[in-house]
C-alpha positions in Angstrom: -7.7 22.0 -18.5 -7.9 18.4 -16.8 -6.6 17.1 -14.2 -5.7 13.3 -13.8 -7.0 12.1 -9.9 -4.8 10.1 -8.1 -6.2 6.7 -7.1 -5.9 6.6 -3.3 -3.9 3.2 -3.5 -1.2 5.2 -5.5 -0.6 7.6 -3.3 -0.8 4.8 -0.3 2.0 2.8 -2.4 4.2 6.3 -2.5 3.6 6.3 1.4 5.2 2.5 1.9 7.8 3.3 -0.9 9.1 6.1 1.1 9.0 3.8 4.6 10.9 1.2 2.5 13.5 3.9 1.3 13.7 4.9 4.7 14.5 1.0 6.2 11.8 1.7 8.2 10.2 -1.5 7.1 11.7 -4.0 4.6 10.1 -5.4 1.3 10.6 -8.8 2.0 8.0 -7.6 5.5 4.7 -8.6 5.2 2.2 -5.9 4.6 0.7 -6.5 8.9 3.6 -4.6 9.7 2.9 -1.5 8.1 -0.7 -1.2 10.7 1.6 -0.5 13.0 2.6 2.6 11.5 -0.9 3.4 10.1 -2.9 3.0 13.6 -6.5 4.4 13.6 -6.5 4.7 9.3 -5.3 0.9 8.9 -8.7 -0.8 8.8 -9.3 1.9 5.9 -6.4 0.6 4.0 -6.7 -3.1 5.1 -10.3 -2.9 3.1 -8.5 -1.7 0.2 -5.6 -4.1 0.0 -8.2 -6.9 0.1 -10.3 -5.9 -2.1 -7.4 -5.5 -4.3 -7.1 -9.4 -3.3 -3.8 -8.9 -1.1 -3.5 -10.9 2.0 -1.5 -9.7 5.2 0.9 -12.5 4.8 2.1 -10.8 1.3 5.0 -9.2 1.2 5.7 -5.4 0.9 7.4 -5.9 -2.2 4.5 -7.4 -3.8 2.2 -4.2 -3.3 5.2 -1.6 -4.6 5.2 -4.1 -7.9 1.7 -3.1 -9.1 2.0 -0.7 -12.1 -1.7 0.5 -12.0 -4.9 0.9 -9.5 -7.7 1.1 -12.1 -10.6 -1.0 -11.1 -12.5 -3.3 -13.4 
């Protein structure tokens, strides 16, 4: 039996998903807004949406578009 792991940006983009389905933040926001939710784990994920080359001036909408995580 094997299991398929999760890449910890997936589960991340279920996390916003759910706050945009929940108007807690728009998509059209740009992705600072959501370290206001994410407090003392925010440098964490800010490391991981710039390595994935995101900036903190994009839009939500434009991390909820990526299809997969996998790393080159």
């Amino acid at each position: 039996m094997s299991q398929q792991v999760i890449h910890p940006m997936s589960k991340f983009q279920r996390q916003v998903r759910s706050l945009v389905d929940s108007k807690v933040v728009r998509p059209s926001d740009r992705l600072w807004k959501i370290a206001l939710l994410y407090g003392d784990e925010w440098s964490y994920w800010k490391k991981e949406l710039e390595d994935f080359e995101f900036s903190m001036k994009d839009p939500i909408s434009d991390l909820l578009l990526v299809e997969s995580w996998d790393e080159d």
